[in-house]
N, C-alpha and C positions, 0 to 999 in steps of 0.2 A: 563518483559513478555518473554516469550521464543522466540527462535528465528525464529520459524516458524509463528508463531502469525507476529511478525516483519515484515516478508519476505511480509504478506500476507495484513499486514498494510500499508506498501511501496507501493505495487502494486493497491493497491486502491486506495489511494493519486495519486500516477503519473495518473491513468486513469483518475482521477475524476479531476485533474488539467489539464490535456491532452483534455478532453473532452470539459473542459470552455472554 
């Protein structure tokens, strides 16, 4: 997947683990 797809993959993981 490209790497802004990535970037934007990452940052949804960390919130959504940040969030729990």
């Amino acid at each position: 997947m490209p790497q802004s797809q990535k970037e934007r993959y990452s940052k949804i993981k960390r919130i959504q683990f940040g969030n729990s």
